[in-house]
Structures are given as C-alpha cells and as structure tokens.
C-alpha positions as CSV (number, residue, x, y, z in Angstrom):
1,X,-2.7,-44.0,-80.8
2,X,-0.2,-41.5,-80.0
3,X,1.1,-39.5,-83.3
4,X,4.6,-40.7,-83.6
5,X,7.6,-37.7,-82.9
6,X,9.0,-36.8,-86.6
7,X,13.0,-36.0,-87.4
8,X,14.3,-34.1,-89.5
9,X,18.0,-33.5,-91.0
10,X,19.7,-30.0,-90.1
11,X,20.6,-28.0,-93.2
12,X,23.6,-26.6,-91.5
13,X,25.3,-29.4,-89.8
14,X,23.4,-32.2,-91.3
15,X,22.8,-33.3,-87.6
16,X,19.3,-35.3,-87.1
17,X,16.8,-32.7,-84.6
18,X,13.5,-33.3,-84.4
19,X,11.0,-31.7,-86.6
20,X,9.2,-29.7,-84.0
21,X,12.5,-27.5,-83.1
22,X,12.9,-23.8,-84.4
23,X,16.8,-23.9,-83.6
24,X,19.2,-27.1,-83.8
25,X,20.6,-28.1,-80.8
26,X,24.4,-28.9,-82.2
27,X,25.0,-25.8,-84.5
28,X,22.1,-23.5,-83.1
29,X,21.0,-22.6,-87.0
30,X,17.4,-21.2,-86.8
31,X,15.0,-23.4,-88.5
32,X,12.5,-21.6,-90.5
33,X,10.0,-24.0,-91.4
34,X,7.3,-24.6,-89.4
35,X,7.6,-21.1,-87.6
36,X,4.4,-19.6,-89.4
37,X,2.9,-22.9,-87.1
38,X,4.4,-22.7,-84.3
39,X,3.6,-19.0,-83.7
40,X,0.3,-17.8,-83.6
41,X,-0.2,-14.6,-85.7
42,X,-2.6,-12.1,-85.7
43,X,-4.6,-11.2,-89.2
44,X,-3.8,-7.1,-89.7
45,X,-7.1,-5.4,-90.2
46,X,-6.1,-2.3,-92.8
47,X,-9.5,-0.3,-92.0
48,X,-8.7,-0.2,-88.4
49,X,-7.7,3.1,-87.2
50,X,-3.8,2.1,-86.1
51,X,-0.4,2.8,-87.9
52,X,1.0,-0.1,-89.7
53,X,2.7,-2.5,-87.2
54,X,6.0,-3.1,-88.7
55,X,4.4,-7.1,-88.4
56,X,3.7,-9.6,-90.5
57,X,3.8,-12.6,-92.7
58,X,5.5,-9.8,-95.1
59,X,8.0,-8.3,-93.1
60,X,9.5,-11.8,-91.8
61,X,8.3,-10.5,-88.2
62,X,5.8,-12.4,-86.1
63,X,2.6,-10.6,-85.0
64,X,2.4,-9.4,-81.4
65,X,-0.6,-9.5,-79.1
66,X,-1.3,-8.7,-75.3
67,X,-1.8,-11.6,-73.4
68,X,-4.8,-12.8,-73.1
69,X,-6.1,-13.1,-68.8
70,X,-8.8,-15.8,-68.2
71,X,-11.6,-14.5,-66.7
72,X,-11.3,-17.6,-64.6
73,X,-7.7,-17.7,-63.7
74,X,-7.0,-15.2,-60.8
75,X,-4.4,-12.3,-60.8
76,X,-1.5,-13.1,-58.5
77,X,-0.7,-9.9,-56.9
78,X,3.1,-8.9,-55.6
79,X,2.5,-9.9,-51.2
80,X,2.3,-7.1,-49.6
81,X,3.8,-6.7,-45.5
82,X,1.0,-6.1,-43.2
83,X,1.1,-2.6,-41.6
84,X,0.3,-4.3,-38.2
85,X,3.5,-6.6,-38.8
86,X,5.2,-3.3,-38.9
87,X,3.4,-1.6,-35.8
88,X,4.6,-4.1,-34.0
89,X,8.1,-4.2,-34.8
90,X,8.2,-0.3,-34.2
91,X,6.5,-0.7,-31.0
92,X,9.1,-3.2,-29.8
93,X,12.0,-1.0,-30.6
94,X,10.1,1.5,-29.0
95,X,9.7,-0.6,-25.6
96,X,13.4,-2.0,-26.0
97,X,14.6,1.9,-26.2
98,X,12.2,2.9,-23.2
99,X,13.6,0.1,-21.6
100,X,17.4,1.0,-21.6
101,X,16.5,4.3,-21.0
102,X,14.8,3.1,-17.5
103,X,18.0,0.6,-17.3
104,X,20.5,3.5,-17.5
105,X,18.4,6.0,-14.9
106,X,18.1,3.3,-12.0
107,X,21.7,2.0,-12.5
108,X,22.5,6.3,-12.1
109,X,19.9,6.0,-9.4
110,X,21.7,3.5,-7.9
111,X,24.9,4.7,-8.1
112,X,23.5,8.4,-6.4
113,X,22.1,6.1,-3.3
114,X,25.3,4.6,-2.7
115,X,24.3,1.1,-3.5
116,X,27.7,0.0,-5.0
117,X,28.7,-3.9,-5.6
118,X,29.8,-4.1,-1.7
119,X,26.2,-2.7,-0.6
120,X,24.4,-5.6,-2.8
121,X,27.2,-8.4,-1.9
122,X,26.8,-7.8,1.8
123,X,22.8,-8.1,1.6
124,X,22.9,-11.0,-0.3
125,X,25.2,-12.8,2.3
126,X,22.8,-12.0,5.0
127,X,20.5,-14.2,2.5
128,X,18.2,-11.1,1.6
129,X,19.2,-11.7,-2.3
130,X,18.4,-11.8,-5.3
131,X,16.7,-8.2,-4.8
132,X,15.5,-6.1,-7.5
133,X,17.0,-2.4,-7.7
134,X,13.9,-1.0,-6.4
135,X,14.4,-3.0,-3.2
136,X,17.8,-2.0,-3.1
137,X,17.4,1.7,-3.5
138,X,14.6,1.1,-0.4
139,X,16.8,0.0,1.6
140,X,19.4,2.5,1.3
141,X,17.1,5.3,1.4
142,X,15.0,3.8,4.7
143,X,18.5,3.7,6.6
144,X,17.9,-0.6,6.2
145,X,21.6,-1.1,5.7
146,X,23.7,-4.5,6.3
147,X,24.6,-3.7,10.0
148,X,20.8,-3.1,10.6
149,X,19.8,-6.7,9.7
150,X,22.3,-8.0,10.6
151,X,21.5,-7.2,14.1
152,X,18.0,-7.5,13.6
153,X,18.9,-11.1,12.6
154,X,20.8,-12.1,15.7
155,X,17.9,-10.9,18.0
156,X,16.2,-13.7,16.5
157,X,14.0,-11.9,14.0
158,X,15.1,-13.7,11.0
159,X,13.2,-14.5,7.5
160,X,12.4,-10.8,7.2
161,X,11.3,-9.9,3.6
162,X,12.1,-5.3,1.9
163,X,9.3,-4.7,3.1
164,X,8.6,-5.6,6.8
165,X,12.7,-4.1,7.3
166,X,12.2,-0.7,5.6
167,X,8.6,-0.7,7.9
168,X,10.4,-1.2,11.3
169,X,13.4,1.3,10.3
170,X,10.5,4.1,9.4
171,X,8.3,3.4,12.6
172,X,11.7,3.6,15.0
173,X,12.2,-0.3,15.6
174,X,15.5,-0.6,15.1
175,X,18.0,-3.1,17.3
176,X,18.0,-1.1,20.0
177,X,14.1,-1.1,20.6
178,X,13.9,-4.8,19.8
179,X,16.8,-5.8,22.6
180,X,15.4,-3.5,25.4
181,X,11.6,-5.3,24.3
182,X,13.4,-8.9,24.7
183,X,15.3,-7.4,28.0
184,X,11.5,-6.7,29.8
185,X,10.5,-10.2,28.8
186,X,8.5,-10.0,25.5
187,X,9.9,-12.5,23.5
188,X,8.5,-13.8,20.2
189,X,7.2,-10.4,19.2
190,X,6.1,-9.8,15.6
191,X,6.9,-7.1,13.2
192,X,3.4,-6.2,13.3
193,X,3.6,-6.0,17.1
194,X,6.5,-4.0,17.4
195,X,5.6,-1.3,15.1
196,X,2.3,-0.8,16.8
197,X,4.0,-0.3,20.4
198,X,6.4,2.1,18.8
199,X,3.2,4.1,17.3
200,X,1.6,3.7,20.4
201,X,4.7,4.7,22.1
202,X,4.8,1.9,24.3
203,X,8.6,1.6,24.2
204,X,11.2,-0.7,26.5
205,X,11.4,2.1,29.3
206,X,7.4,2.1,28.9
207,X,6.6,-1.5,29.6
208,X,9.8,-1.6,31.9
209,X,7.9,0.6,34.2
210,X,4.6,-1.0,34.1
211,X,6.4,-4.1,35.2
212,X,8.2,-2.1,38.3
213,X,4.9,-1.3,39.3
214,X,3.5,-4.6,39.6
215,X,1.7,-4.9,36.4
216,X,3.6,-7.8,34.8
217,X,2.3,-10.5,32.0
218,X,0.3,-7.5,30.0
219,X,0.0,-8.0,26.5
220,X,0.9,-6.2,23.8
221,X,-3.1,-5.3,23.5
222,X,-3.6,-4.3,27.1
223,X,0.1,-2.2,26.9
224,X,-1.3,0.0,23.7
225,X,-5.0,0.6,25.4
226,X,-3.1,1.9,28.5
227,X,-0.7,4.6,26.6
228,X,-3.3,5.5,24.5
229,X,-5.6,6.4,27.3
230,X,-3.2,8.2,29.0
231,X,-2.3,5.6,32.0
232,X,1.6,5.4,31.6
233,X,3.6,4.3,34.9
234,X,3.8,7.5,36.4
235,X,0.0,7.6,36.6
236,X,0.0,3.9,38.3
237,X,2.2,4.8,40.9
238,X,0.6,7.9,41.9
239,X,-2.7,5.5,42.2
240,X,-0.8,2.8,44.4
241,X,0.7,5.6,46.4
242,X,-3.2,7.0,47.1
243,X,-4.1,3.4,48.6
244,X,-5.3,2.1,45.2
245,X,-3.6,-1.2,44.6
246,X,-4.3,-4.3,42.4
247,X,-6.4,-2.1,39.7
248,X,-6.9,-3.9,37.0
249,X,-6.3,-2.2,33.5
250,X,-9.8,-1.7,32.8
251,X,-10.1,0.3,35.8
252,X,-7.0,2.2,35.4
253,X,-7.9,3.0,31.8
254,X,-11.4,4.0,33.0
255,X,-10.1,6.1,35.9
256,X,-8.1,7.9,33.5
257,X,-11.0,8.8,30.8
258,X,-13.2,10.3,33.4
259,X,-10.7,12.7,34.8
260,X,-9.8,10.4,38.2
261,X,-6.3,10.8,38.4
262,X,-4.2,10.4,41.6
263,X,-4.6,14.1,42.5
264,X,-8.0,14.0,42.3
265,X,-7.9,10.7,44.4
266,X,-5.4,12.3,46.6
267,X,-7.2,15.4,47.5
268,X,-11.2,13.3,48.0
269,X,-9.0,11.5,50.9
270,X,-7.8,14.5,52.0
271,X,-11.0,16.0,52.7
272,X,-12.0,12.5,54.5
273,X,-13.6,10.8,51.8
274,X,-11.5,7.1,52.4
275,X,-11.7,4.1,51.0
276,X,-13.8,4.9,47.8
277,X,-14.3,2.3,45.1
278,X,-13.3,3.2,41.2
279,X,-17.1,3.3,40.5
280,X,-17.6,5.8,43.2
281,X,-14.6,8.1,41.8
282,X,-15.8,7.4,38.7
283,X,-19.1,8.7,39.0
284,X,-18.2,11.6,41.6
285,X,-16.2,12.8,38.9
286,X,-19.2,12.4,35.7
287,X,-21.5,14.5,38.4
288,X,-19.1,17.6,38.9
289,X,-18.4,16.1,42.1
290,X,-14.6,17.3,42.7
291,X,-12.7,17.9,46.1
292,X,-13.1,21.5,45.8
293,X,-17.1,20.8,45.6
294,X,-16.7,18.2,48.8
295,X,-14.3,20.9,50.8
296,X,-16.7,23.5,50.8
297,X,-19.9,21.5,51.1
298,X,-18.0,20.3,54.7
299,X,-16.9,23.8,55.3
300,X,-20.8,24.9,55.0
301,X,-21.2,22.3,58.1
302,X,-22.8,19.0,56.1
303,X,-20.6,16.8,57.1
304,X,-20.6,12.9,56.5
305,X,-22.5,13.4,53.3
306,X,-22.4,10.0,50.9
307,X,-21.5,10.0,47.8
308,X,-24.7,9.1,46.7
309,X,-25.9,12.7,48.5
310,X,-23.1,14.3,46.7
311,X,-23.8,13.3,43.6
312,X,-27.6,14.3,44.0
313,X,-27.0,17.6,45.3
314,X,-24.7,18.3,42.8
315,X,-27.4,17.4,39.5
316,X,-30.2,19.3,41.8
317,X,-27.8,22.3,41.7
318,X,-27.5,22.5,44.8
319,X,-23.9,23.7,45.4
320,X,-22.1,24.8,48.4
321,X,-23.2,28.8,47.8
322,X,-26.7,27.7,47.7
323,X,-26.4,26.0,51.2
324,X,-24.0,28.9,52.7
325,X,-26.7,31.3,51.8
326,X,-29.7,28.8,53.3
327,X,-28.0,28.8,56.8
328,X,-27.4,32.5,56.9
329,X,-31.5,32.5,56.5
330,X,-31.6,30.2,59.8
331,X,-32.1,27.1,57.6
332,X,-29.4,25.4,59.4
333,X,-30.4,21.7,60.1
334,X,-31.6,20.7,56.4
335,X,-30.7,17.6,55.1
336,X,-29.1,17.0,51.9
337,X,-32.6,16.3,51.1
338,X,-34.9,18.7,52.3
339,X,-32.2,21.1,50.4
340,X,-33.1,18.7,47.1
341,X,-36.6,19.6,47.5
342,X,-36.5,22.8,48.3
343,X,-34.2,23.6,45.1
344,X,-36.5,21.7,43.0
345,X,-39.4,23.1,44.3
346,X,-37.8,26.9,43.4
347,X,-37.5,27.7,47.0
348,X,-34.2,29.7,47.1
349,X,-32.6,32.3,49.4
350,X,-33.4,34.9,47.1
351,X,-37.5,34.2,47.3
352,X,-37.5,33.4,50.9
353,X,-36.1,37.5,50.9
354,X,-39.0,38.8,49.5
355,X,-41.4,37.3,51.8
C-alpha cells in the first residue's frame, strides 16, 4: 500500500499544510522540522586539509556539495552553428553583391549603347522580345537596329532569332542585298545561304550578270564555285564572244583553273586554231602550249600541226628555236615527228655542227 500523505498545523497561522512542506503556503513561515531530512548533508571530515566551511548541523547552514554527473547520463553541450551554415550565408551575400555589381555595369552599359526604353519597346513590337541585355547591347553594337528588321521582316525573312540578325548585318546582308537577291529570282533563300554568297561575293549585280548571259536556274552552290574560281560574268561573255557558247559550269570553272581564258581562246583562233573543244584548250594550256608557242611554230613553216603534235613537241622540247635552227641546217621537210625523234635521240643543231 501507498504510505498515506501526513498534515500538519502551521505554527504561524494555524493553517493545516502538509507535513512534507519547508514553507507554508498561506503565511510563507519557514518550517524547520524535517529540514535536516529533507536536505542531504555532507559529514565534515576535520583531518582533511580544507578551511572550515562555515557549514553545518552547528551553524544552522546546510552542507554544500558539487553535483554529482552520472557516468551514464550524457553532458548536454550549448549547440553550436556549423561553420559551413555560415560559409554559405557569406557566400550568398557574396554572389548577391557580385550580382548587383554586374546589374549596375550592364544597365551603364546599356545606357553607353544607346539602348534606351524606345530601343527595347520598338524590338519587342517587331516580336523579337523578351531579350536579355546581352542580346540587346548585340544588336546595337552589330548596327541590327528596329528599321533593319523591320525590313528584313517584310522581304519575307521572318522568325529570325539575335543571332542569325547580328550574323547577316556583319557579313553585309542587309535589306538591300536581300531585295536585289529576290529581284534576280532567288526566292526562299536562307540565312545560311545569303551569308555565304556575300562571303563568296556573289552579290545581286553578280548573279544578275550570270543570268544576262544566259546562265539562268544556277544554284546557290554552282554561283559560289564560279566566283571562287574566278569565272565572274565578264569572263563568260568574253568566252561566248570567242564562239564558246552553252559551257556548262564545270567547263567554265575548269577553263578558268588551267589558265584558258578568253584571250588565250581568242588569240589560238587567231592563229587558225578553230573550233577547239575545252579538253583541247585545256590540255594545250597544262603542256605550255600557248599562242605565242603555236604563232612561231607556223612562222617556222609547220603548218596544220594538231594539237595532239603540239602538245608532243612541246614535252619533247622541241620548241620553235629548235626547229628554226633545224631548217637553217637544210632539215627542212621533218615532221613533227622525225623532230621528236631526233630531239630524243640527242640529235640537235649544235652536234650536227661538229660533224
């Protein structure tokens, strides 16, 4: 059984408090009885080497002790703030103070490129918005500016992203170059397209004058490989004027790489060499074969040579000195080749001489 809760009577105020209370609740009169029980003293040891504690059943005092730690209850330490808790928090400070900073220097940037509120309100209308400063400041700097896409836009190139606007503008396709491309009939052209006929320079006067020769449908392929190897409209006409019509571009581009222009074709018909083929020209031309070569082979008196006996006199070394010098030695009815063999065979005006 439980051991029943004892009262007692308060000496002060008589008021009934149990019997386990140092003070009384009513009057607050301090209860002596029982204290020696309810506190637990500590027995003074006189030998020990320690002035006199001022403690004691004698002095009316209770003793004091240190409190006693378990050696199985753990200390609870005071929590301590992580130092990566406070890395952190600098570090976002940091990155929120970098980050006005970079705020500040692009809205001054900005400012110094003349993109005010009517610069980004304009764009935006022409539906290029929401851009980022860095596209805006491109713009301005790359000379993009709203009257430029706008006009870009009504010649049908719409949809156009920073990027593929600030790349025509540097590479010269601007509205004018796009309109004069439309005007020659090459609709439907791609950025991509346009900027590598302006690098190319095949421009609207370019293809304009391919067209006026007779060269129409060419692609945008066919219209680079031609102004990169030199065949431009000047160098068509001067072919078609020679007698040379309906070359393809591969023979035109060809002609032009081996050094048969239309002076060279000019002057082979001028010294009676007609109706040669692009092959012919082509390989006259490999072989040294030029019209100065042909004039003064005929001049020497071999006339109606082929090119074939051209060509062959001309690897053999046999030029037109050789075969001046033969004749003056009575050799005067060779053919092209007996004056092969003989060359080959070391027999020259200059040993026939010494014999």
């Amino acid at each position: 059984m439980e051991k029943p809760i004892m009262s007692r009577t308060c000496p002060q105020c008589q008021a009934s408090i149990l019997e386990t209370q140092r003070f009384c609740r009513y009057c607050g009169h301090r209860l002596d009885e029982g204290l020696q029980a309810y506190v637990k003293t500590e027995v003074f040891d006189p030998t020990a080497s320690q002035a006199p504690h001022p403690s004691g059943p004698a002095s009316g005092y209770p003793s004091w002790s240190p409190p006693m730690v378990s050696e199985t209850t753990p200390l609870v330490e005071k929590p301590r703030r992580s130092k990566a808790l406070y890395g952190f928090l600098v570090l976002i400070l940091l990155l929120a103070f970098v980050g006005g900073i970079i705020f500040v220097d692009r809205l001054v940037e900005m400012r110094t490129d003349r993109v005010d509120p009517d610069f980004i309100a304009e764009v935006e209308e022409l539906g290029l918005g929401p851009l980022t400063a860095d596209q805006l400041v491109r713009m301005r700097d790359h000379g993009v500016d709203p009257d430029f896409v706008r006009e870009i836009m009504a010649l049908g190139l719409k949809g156009l992203t920073v990027d593929e606007l600030v790349r025509m503008s540097d590479h010269g396709v601007d509205p004018n170059f796009v309109r004069g491309m439309i005007q020659t009939g090459l609709n439907d052209l791609t950025v991509d397209e346009l900027v590598r006929m302006s690098d190319h320079g095949v421009d609207p006067n370019f293809v304009k004058g391919m067209i006026q020769t007779g060269l129409e449908g060419l692609t945008v392929d066919e219209l680079v490989r031609m102004s990169d190897h030199g065949v431009d409209p000047n160098f068509v006409r001067g072919m078609i004027q020679t007698g040379l019509e309906g070359l393809t571009v591969d023979e035109l581009v060809r002609m032009s790489d081996h050094g048969v222009d239309p002076n060279f074709v000019k002057k082979m018909i001028q010294t009676g060499l007609n109706d040669l083929t692009v092959d012919e020209l082509v390989r006259m031309s490999d072989h040294g074969v030029d019209p100065d070569f042909v004039k003064k082979m005929i001049q020497t008196g071999l006339k109606d040579l082929t090119v074939d006996e051209l060509v062959r006199m001309s690897d053999h070394g046999v030029d037109p000195e050789f075969v001046k010098r033969m004749i003056q030695l009575g050799f005067g009815d060779l053919t092209a080749d007996q004056l092969i063999e003989m060359k080959d065979r070391g027999v020259d005006p200059d040993s026939l001489k010494q014999r």
